[in-house]
C-alpha positions in Angstrom: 31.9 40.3 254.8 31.1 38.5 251.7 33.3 38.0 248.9 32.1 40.3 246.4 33.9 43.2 247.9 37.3 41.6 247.7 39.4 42.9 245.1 39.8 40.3 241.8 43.1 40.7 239.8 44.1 44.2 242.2 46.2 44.5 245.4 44.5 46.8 247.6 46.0 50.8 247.4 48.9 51.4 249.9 46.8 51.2 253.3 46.8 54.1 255.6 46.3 54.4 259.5 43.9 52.6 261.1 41.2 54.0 261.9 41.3 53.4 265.7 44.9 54.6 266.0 44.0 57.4 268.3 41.8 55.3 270.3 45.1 53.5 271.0 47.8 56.1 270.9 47.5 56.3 274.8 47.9 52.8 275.5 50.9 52.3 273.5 54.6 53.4 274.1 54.8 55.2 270.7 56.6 58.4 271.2 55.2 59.7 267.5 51.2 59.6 268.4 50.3 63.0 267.6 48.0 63.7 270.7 50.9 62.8 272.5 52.5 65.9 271.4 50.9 68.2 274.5 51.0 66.8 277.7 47.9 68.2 278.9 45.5 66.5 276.2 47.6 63.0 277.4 46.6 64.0 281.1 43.1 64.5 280.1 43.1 61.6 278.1 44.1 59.4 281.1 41.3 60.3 282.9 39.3 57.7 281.3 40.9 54.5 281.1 39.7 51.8 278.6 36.2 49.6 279.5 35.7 46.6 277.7 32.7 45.5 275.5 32.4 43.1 278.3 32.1 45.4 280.9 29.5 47.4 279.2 27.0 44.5 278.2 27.0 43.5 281.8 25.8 47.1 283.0 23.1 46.8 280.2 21.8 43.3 281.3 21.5 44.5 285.0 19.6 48.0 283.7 17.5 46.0 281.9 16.4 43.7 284.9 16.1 40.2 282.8 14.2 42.1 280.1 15.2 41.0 276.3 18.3 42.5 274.9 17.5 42.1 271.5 13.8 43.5 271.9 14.6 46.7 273.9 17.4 47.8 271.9 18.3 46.1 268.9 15.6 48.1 266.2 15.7 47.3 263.0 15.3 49.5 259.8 12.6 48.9 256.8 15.2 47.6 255.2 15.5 44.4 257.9 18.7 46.2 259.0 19.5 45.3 262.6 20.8 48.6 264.5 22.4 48.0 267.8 22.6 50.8 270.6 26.4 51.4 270.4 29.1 50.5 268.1 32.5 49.7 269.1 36.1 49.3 267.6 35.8 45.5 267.0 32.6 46.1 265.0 35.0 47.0 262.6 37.5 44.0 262.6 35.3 42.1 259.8 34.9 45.0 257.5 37.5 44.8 254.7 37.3 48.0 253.0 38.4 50.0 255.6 42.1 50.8 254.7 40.8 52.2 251.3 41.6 55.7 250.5 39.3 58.4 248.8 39.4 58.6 245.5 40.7 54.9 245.2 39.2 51.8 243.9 36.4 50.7 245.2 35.8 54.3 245.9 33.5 53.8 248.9 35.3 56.9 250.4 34.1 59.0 247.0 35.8 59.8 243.8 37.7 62.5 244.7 41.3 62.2 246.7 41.5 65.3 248.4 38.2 66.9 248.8 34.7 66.8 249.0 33.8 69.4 246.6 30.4 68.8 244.6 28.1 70.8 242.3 25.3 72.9 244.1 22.5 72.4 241.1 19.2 74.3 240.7 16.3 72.7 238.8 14.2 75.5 237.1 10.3 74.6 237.1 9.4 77.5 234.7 7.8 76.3 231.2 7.8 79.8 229.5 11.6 79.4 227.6 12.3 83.3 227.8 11.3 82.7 231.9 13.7 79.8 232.4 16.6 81.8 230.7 15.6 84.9 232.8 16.1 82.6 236.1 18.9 80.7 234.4 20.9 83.5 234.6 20.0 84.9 237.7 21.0 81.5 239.6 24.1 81.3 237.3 25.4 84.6 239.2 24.1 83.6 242.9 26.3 80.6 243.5 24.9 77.9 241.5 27.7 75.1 239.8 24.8 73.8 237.7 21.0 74.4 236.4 18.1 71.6 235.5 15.9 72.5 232.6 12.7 70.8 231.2 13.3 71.2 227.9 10.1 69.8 226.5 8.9 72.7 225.0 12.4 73.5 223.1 11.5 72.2 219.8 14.3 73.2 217.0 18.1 74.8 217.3 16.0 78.4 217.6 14.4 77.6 221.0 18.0 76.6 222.4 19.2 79.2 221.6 16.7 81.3 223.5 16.7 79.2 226.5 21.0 78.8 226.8 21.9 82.7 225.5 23.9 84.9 227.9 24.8 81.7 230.1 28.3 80.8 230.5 28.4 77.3 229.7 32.4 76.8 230.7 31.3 77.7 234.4 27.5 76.1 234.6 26.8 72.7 233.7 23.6 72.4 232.0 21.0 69.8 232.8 18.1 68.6 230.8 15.6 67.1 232.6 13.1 66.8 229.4 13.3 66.7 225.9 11.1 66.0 222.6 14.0 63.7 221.5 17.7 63.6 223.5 19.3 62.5 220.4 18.6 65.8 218.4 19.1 68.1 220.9 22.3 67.2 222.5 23.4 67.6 218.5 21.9 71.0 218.6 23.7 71.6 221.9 26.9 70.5 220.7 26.7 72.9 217.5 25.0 75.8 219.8 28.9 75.3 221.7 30.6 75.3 218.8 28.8 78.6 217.4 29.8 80.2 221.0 33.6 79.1 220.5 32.9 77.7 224.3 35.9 75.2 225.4 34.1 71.5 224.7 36.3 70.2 227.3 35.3 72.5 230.0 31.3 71.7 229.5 29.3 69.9 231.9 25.8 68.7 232.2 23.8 65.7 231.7 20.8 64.2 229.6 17.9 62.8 231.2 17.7 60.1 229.3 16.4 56.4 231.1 14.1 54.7 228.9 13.9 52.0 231.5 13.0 54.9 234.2 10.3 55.8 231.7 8.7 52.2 231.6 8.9 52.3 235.4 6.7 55.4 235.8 4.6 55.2 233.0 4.3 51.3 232.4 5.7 50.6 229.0 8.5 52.0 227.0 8.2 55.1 224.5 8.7 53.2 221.4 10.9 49.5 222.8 13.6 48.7 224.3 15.7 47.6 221.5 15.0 51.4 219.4 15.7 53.2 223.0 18.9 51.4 223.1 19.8 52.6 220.4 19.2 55.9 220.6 21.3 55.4 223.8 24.1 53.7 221.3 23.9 57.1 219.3 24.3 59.1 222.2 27.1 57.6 223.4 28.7 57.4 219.8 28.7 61.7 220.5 29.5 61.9 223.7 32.9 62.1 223.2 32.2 65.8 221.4 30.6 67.1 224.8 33.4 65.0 227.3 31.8 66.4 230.6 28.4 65.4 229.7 26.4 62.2 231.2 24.5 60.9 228.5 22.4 58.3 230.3 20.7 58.5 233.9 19.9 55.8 236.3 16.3 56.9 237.9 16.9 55.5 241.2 14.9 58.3 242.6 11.5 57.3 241.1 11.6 53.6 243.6 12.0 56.0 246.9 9.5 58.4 246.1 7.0 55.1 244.9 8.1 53.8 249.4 10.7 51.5 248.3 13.2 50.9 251.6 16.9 52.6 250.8 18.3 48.8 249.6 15.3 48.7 247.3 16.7 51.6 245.5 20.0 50.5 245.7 19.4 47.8 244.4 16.7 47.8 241.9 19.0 50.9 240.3 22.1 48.7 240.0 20.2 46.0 237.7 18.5 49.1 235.9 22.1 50.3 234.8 24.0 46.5 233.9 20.8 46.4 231.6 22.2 49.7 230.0 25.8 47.9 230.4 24.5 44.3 229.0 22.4 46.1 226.1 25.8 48.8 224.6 28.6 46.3 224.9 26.4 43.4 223.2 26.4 46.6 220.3 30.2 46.6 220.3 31.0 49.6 222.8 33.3 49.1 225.5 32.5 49.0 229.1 35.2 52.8 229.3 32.7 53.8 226.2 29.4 53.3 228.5 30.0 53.9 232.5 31.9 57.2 232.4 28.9 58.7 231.0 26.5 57.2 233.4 25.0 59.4 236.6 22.7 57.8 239.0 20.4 60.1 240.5 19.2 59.4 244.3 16.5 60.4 246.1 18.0 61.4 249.5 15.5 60.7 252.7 15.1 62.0 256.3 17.2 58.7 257.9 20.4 60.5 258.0 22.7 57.8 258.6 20.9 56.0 256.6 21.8 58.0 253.6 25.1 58.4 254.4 26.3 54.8 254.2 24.1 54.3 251.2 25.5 56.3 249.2 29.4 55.0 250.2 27.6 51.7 249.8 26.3 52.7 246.3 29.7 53.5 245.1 31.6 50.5 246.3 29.2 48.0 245.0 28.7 49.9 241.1 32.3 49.5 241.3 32.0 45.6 241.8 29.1 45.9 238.9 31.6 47.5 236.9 34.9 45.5 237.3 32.9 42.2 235.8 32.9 44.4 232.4 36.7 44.2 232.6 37.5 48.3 232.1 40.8 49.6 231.0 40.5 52.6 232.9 39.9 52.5 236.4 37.6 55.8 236.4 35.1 53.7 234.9 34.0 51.8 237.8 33.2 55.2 239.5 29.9 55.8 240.5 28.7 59.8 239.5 25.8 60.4 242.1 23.6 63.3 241.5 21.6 63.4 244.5 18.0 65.1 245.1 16.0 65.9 247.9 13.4 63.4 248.9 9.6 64.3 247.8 7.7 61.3 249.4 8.8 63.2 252.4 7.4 66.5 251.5 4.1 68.3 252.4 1.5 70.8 251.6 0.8 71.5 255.2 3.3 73.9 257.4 5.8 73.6 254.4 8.7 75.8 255.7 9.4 72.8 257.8 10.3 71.1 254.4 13.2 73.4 254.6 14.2 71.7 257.5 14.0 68.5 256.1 15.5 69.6 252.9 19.0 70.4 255.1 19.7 67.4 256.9 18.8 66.1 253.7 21.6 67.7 251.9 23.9 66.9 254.6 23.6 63.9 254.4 23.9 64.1 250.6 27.3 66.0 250.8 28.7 63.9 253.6 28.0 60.7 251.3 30.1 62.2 248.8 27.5 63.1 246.2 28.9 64.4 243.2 26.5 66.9 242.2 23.0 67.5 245.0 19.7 69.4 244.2 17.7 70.6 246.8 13.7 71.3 246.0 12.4 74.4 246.9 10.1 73.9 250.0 7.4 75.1 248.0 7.3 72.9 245.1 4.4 70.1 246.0 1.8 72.8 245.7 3.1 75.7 243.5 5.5 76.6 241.2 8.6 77.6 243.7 8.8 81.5 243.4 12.1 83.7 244.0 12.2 83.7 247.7 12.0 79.5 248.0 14.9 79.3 245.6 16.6 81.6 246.9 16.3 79.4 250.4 17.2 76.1 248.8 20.6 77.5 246.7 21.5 79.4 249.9 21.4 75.7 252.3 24.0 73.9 250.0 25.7 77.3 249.9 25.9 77.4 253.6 27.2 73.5 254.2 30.3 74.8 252.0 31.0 78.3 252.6 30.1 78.0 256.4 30.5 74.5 257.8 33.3 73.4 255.0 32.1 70.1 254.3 33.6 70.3 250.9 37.0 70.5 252.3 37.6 66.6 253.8 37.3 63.6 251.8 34.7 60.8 253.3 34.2 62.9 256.8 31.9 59.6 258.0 35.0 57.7 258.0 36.1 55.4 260.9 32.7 56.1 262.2 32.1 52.7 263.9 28.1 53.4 263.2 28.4 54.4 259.8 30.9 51.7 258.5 28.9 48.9 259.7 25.6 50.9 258.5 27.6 51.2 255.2 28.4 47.2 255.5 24.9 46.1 255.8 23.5 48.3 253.3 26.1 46.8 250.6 25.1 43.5 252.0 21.6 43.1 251.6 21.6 45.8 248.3 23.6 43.3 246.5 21.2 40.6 247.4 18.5 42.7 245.9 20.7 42.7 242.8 21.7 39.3 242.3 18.5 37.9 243.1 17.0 40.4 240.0 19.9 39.2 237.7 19.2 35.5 238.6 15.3 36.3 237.4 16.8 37.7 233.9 17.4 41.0 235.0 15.3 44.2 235.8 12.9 44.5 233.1 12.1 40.7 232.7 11.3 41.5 236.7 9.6 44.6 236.3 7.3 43.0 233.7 6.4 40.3 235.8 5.0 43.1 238.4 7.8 41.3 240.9 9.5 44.7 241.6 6.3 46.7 241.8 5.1 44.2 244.6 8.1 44.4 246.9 7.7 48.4 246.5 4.1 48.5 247.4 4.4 46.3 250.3 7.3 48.6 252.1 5.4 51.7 251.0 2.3 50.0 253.2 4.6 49.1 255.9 5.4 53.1 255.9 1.7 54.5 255.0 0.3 52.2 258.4 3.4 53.8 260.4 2.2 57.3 259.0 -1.3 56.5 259.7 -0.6 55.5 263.5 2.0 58.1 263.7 5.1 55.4 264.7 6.4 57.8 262.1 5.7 61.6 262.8 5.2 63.7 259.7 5.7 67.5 261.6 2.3 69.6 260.9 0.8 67.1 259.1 0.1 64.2 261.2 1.4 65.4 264.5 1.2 68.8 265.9 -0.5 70.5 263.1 -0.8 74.4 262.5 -4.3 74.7 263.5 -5.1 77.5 261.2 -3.5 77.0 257.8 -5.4 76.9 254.8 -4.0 75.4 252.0 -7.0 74.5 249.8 -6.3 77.4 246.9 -3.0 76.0 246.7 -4.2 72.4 245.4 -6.7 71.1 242.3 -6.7 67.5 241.7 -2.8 66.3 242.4 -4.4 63.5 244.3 -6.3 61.9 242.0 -5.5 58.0 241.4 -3.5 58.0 237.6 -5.5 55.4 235.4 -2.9 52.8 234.7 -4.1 51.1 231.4 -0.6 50.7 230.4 1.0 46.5 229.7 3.0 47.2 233.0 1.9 48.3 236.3 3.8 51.6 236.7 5.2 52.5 240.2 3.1 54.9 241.5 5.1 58.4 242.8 3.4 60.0 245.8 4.3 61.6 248.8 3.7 60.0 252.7 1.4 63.2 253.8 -1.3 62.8 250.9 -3.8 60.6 252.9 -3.8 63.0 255.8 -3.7 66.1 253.5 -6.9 64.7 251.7 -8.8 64.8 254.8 -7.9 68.1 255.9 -8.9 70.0 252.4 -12.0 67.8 252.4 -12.8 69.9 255.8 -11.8 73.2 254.0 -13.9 72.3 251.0 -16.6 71.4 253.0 -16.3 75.1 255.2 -16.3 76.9 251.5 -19.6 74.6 250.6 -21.4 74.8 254.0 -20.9 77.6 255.7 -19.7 75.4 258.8 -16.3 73.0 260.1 -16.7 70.5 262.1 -16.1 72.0 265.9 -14.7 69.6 268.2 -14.9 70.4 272.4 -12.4 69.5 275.2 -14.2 68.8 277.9 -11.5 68.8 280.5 -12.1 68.4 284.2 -10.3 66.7 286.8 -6.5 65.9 287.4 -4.1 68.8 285.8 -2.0 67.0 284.4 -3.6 64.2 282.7 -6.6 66.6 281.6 -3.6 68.9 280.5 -2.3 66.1 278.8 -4.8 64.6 277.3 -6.1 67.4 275.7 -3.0 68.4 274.3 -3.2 64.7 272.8 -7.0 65.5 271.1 -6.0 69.2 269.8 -3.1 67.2 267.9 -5.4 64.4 267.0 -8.5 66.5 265.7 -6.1 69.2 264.8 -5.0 67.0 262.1 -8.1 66.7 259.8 -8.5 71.0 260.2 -11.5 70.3 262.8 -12.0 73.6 265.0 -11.1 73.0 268.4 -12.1 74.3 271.4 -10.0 73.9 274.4 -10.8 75.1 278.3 -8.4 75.8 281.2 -10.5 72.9 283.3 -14.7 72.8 284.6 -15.0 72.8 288.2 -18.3 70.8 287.7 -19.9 68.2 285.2 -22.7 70.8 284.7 -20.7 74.0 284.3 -19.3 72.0 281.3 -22.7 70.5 280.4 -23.9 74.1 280.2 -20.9 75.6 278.0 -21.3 72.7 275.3 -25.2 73.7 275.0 -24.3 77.1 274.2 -21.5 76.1 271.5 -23.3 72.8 270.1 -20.5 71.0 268.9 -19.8 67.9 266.4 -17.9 66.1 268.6 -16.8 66.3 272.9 -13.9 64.6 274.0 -13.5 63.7 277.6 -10.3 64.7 278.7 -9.3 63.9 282.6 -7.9 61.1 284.6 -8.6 57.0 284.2 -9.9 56.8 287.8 -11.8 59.8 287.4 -14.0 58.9 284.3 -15.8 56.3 285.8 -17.2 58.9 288.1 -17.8 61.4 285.3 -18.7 59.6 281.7 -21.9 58.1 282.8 -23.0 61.7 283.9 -21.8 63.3 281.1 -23.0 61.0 278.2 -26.7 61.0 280.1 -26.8 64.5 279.6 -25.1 65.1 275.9 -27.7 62.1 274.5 -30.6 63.9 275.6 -30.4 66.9 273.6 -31.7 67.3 270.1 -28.9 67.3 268.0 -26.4 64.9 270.5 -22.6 65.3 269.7 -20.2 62.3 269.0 -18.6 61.7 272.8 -14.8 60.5 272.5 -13.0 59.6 275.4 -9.2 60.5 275.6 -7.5 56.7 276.8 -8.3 53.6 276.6 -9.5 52.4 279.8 -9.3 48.9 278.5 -11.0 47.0 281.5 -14.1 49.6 280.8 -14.5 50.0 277.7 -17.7 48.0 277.0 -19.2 49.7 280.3 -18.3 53.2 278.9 -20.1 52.0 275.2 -23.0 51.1 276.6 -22.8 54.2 278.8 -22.5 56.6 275.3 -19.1 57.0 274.6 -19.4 56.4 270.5 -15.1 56.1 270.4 -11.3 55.9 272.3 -8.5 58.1 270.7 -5.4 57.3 272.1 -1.6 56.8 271.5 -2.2 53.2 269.8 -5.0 54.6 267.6 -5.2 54.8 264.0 -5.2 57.9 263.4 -5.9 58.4 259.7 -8.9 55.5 259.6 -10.0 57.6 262.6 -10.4 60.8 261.5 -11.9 59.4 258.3 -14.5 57.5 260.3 -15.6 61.2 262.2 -15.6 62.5 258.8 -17.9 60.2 257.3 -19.9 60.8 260.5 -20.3 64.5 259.8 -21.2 64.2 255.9 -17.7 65.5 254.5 
């Protein structure tokens, strides 16, 4: 482990157990190992005596026949992350912050010392100000800790007023998400408390406010740098009138949901906030004055691991960040984590399997020790979520507390060989992120250069080309798609390409489905304009189970771009098949049977399709590689198969077809 995470100037808190002390209870002579207690669980336990790491690698190395070790299971993440197959308890012999405890410098185990307790929020998406103060309320009774409000449209002290009334500010923390100007309304807020005679000290909430965010999604700053950091000095001159209020927010969600990797975020978000740092303590503030009223807000993904060690990873190195400012207080070198459900993972098509996504999502979220976690409503990537969707996406935080209790145990991950050394190497190559940005005068001298946007753009590639081939399934969308959803009311022009005429490239925010979701309202569009969609035939003879198969394998394929597909049970003959496509005239007939039969088959088949009027696109299910010139020049026009790509595919047959 590098150096960074040892602790300057501190001893380490008194240690506790060691995390593999039930691992070697059995082994040992103790009499005070707690298994040891009942007699039975030591029987049971005996029954499976230690096996070395040795042991085990030599079982793998004859399984895998002289194949390579590293190739066939060593993977590695998009991050450059190498995962073995299996951890064990040496993995953790090199790790040094394992004898930390929760709520304990460097607070990799979370802020908190004997729970995991965080704050279920609820973002309202409701413009109208008497509508979000109607839902406000309504979540505010149904098991919400805390509400996000756009705030644009609240113009003087009159509109607060509207939007806050009847909502109890002491039990509901308050976050705005928009505003005209930050600066006036948190003074409006803090007088709006004071007419209510609510406790100041029992307030919560936090400010949107990231003027570096803002340059990052919209290519320059508002006004510059030096008045928005000054606004941020006023801010936090106030803050001390509304003490549970986070005045400034870290935007590290805006780099996921642009196809940064998880250390891109990590670290790109770390050099976003010691700009904030660098900037208020060259104005005189203190490093206590600026970090405790801080949040970071994460976009949390589908890698479940993953997400768990980032954000223990997060905390521990913010805490490192922190500690060069020299604080006073130790509670300013914690990290407060609002995390938010990813939307680059989102889609339009079959969109109740966002919920499903969502959950692990939030799991992950609240196992990770986030402080505060906001789940989108399934619905929101094509309409404004209505009662039922939030209603689903309060109730799945509501569940992971009042039903699986994962608020009630500080860092659950912990000791997990997997997710301590995930944890490590996330830390690890995060901080290199970092340090390599502060060598290059820091985040926005970077961003400026278009440095940052670059690295972004080329892991979102690496992701959109494993979207495209499907070596990463997007359920319903690019893989096994509902074959009869229509989605095109739902959508106007969220896809368009945003001009960028702006000093700075701005990241651009998109979600991993749009490509394939493009295609497929193109086909709905072109139904509503013509009359017609694209009608695709199976023409499956031969061998059950690779016809089966392979058909299966074409409904998923076509399926994807909303093509009508028509599947049969099996032909007995070429010509009883022949005779069905002449009286359904497809677009396009795929061949669906065996390898060894199609050479029998294709040439008799393409003969007859090419010599009708209107000839259908022939696609042949494999990729017969030794044949495939023979089967060209016999009238196959293209090969779908497992190593295909699908979206430049189904774009091709579109083009084809005039769509």
């Amino acid at each position: 482990m590098v150096n960074i995470f040892r602790v300057k100037g501190k001893s380490i808190p008194e240690k506790t157990a060691n995390f593999a002390e039930y691992e070697n209870c059995y082994q040992t002579s103790s009499t005070t190992c707690p298994m040891k207690e009942n007699p039975n669980e030591q029987r049971l336990f005996n029954e499976f005596p230690p096996i070395s790491t040795e042991e085990w690698e030599s079982l793998i190395f004859s399984d895998l026949k002289g194949a390579d070790y590293n190739k066939k299971l060593v993977w590695k993440t998009y991050e450059g992350i190498p995962v073995k197959p299996y951890y064990r308890k040496e993995d953790l012999e090199s790790i040094e912050f394992l004898d930390t405890m929760p709520g304990k410098f460097p607070f990799i185990r979370g802020n908190k010392e004997n729970d995991n307790n965080w704050e279920i929020r609820q973002d309202i998406f409701e413009k109208n100000l008497l509508r979000i103060n109607e839902i406000a309320r309504d979540i505010s009774e149904k098991g919400v800790d805390g509400i996000g409000v756009d705030f644009s449209g609240v113009l003087d002290y009159e509109d607060l007023q509207l939007v806050l009334e009847g909502i109890d500010l002491e039990n509901v923390a308050i976050h705005i998400t928009h505003s005209v100007s930050y600066s006036a309304l948190f003074h409006d807020l803090i007088r709006y408390a004071d007419s209510k005679s609510f406790d100041i000290t029992k307030i919560r909430g936090s400010l949107n406010f990231d003027p570096i965010g803002y340059l990052v999604t919209n290519g320059d700053f508002w006004m510059d740098f030096e008045d928005n950091l000054q606004e941020a000095a006023t801010l936090i001159k106030h803050a001390d009138l509304l003490p549970g209020f986070k005045v400034l927010t870290i935007n590290g969600q805006n780099f996921h949901n642009a196809g940064s990797t998880i250390t891109e975020e990590l670290g790109y978000s770390l050099a976003m906030a010691n700009e904030y740092l660098s900037g208020l303590t060259s104005l005189g503030f203190s490093i206590d004055d600026i970090a405790q009223k801080m949040q970071f807000s994460f976009a949390i993904g589908s890698n479940y691991f993953m997400e768990i060690a980032r954000l223990r990873a997060a905390r521990l190195l913010w805490s490192k960040v922190v500690e060069q400012y020299v604080p006073e207080n130790v509670e300013s070198m914690q990290m407060y984590i609002n995390a938010t459900s990813s939307k680059w993972n989102k889609t339009l098509y079959d969109p109740n399997v966002n919920m499903l996504r969502s959950t692990t999502e939030a799991m992950s979220a609240a196992i990770g020790g986030a402080d505060s976690v906001q789940v989108d409503p399934y619905d929101v990537s094509f309409r404004i979520p209505d009662e039922f969707s939030m209603r689903i996406a309060r109730n799945q935080q509501i569940i992971l507390k009042e039903e699986t209790w994962l608020n009630k145990v500080a860092d659950i991950s912990a000791g997990s060989y997997y997710i301590e050394n995930l944890t490590n190497s996330i830390a690890e190559f995060s901080w290199k992120i970092f340090k390599e940005i502060e060598e290059n005068e820091g985040f926005i001298s970077c961003f400026k250069s278009g440095s940052i946007q670059d690295q972004i753009e080329d892991a979102a590639k690496q992701k959109d080309q494993d979207v495209s081939t499907r070596r990463t399934t997007i359920l319903g969308t690019n893989q096994y798609p509902n074959l009869h959803e229509k989605m095109c009311d739902f959508v106007d022009s969220e896809f368009d390409e945003p001009e960028n005429n702006t000093p700075f490239k701005a990241l651009r925010l998109y979600r991993g489905s749009e490509k394939f979701e493009i295609l497929r309202l193109n086909t709905e569009k072109f139904l509503l304009t013509t009359g017609h969609s694209p009608h695709v035939f199976l023409f499956t003879y031969g061998n059950l189970a690779m016809r089966k198969a392979r058909a299966m394998f074409a409904t998923n394929f076509f399926g994807c771009t909303g093509f009508v597909i028509d599947d049969h049970t099996g032909f007995q003959t070429v010509d009883e098949g022949i005779s069905e496509i002449n009286k359904v005239n497809p677009d396009i007939v795929v061949i669906c049977s065996s390898d060894e039969e199609y050479s029998e088959i294709v040439p008799l088949i393409c003969k007859s399709l090419k010599a009708s009027s209107k000839p259908p696109k022939i696609v042949l299910a494999g990729f017969p590689k030794d044949q495939i010139e023979y089967y060209r020049s016999e009238g196959v026009d293209e090969f779908i198969h497992i190593r295909s790509n699908v979206l430049e595919m189904l774009t091709k047959f579109q083009n084809l077809l005039g769509i």
